[in-house]
C-alpha positions, 0 to 999 in steps of 0.5 A, a space after each residue: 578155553 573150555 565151556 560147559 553147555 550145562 549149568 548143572 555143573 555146580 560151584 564145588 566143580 569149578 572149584 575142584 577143576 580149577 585147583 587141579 588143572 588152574 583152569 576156569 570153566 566157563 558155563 552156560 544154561 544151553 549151547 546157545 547161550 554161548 556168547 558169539 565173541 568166544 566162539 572162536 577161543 572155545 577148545 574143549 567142550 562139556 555137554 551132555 550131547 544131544 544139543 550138537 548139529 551139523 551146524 553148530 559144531 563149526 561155529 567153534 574154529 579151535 574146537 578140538 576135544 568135546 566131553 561128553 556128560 552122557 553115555 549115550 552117542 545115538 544124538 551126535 552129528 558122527 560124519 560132522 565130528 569126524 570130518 572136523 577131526 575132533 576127539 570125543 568121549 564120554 561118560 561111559 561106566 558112571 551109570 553103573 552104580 546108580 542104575 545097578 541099585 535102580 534095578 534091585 530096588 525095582 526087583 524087591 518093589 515086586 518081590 515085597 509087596 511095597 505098592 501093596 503096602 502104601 495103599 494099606 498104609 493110606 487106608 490104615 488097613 493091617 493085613 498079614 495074611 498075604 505073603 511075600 516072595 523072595 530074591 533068592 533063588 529068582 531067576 533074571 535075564 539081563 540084555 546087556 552085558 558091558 559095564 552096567 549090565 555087570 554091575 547089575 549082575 554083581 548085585 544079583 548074585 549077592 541075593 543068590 539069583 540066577 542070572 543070565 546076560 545076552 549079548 551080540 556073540 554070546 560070549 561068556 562074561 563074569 559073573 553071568 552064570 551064562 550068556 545067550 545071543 540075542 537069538 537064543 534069548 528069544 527062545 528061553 525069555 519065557 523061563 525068566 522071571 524078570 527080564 532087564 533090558 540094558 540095550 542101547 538104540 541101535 539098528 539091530 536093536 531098535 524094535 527088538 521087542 515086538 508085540 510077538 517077542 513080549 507075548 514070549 515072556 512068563 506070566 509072572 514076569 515083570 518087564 524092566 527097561 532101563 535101556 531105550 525106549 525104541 527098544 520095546 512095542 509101547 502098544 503091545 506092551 501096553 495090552 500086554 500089561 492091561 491083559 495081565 499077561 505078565 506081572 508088571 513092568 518097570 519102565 524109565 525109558 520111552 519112545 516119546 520123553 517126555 511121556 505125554 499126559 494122557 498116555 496108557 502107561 501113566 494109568 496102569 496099576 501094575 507099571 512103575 513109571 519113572 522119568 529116565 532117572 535111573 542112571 541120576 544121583 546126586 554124585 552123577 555129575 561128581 563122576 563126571 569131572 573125575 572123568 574130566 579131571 582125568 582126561 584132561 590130564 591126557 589131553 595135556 601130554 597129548 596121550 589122546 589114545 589114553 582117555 578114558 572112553 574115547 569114542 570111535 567116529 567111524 563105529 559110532 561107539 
């Protein structure tokens, strides 16, 4: 039996997952919804991740494989998973796209002037006067260089950047004209003028952007988190931003979600706040099922180690 424990998946899914594997997924709103009596039939799992706990894994006797809707594990009770022997994976690589496109639109929102724009539209005001920047030849600095941060460089490189990734080892990566490590990237984060950050929550990354790493970067820099929130001093930044230290700042991720009413961040001109929606589109839970889809074919020839984006229980990734 396998059960979603998100209603966003949609009739023309179900339809698509019966006609290939003749199989029914039964959905429901969230994970307790789920009816007490099938609890014991489910063997395959759809949800999105952060509704699972210690408790309510072994509620499922049959349980075997859950897929994940998102990318992000940081939710996921791992010691549970692994001492119940399930398999996992997840979505890994369908953000791509969509948080690729989200990162240029951001880029031209600053380069062109378009916040400028609409409040010259809203007053009718025509002026000329002002110029406009350009991508070409602008330089970024991407933390982050798995599938996203790629797909985000592809697209950098298409309007003739300069752009330079950060990882763990520094090892090279195409297309990244070059690739720091983390330590050298707080040395050279200055000579950037945007600065994205692709980073997952982890030990050794959560808080990498304290008050004294942000004072770092160029004035005219402009700031995009499509990351983690825990990843950046919100306060710093803040007054960083209240300061005009740096140009501006894109943000779609933050340490409380959602960002409360009345925050700092809401009031700032020079601040695009967008509701962690950068990784959606309308094609996002498409992807999903081929995924899905593609698994399930796996899984049915018992090729476990042939699903796409298996997660490892004992690295957490």
């Amino acid at each position: 039996m396998i059960v979603s424990t998100t209603d966003e998946i949609l009739d023309h899914h179900h339809e698509k997952v019966k006609k290939e594997t003749g199989e029914e997924i039964y959905t429901y709103p969230h994970i307790d919804a789920i009816p007490a009596e099938i609890e014991k039939d489910i063997e395959i799992l759809i949800t999105y991740g952060n509704d699972l706990t210690d408790r309510n894994i072994l509620r499922y006797p049959n349980l075997k494989w859950i897929q994940m809707l998102s990318a992000g594990l940081e939710d996921l009770p791992f010691s549970t998973l692994r001492k119940q022997g399930l398999l996992v994976t997840s979505a890994k690589g369908i953000h791509a796209i969509p948080m690729s496109e989200y990162i240029i639109g951001g880029m031209l929102h600053f380069e062109k002037h378009f916040h400028r724009y609409l409040h010259l539209q809203k007053n009718q005001e025509w002026e000329r006067e002002t110029l406009v920047g350009e991508l070409n030849d602008q330089s970024v600095l991407i933390y982050g260089t798995g599938t996203i941060g790629v797909k985000i460089a592809e697209k950098a490189k298409f309007f003739d950047m300069k752009v330079h990734g950060v990882n763990t080892s520094g090892r090279p990566v195409a297309p990244f004209d070059h690739v720091h490590t983390l330590e050298q990237a707080e040395k050279k984060v200055h000579e950037y003028a945007y600065v994205v950050i692709v980073l997952p929550s982890t030990k050794e990354t959560k808080g990498t952007f304290s008050g004294d790493y942000l004072q770092k970067l160029h004035k005219d820099a402009v700031l995009i988190n499509v990351g983690r929130g825990d990843l950046i001093d919100e306060d710093a930044l803040v007054d960083l931003l209240n300061e005009r230290k740096i140009r501006g700042a894109i943000l779609d991720v933050f340490q409380t979600e959602p960002l409360p009413k009345g925050h700092a961040l809401w009031t700032l001109e020079n601040v695009i706040i967008t509701p962690h929606m950068s990784a959606k589109s309308h094609r996002y839970l498409g992807r999903c099922m081929d995924i899905l889809l593609s698994n399930y074919k796996k899984y049915q020839c018992e090729q476990p180690d042939e699903m796409i984006n298996r997660v490892d229980l004992s690295r957490h990734y």
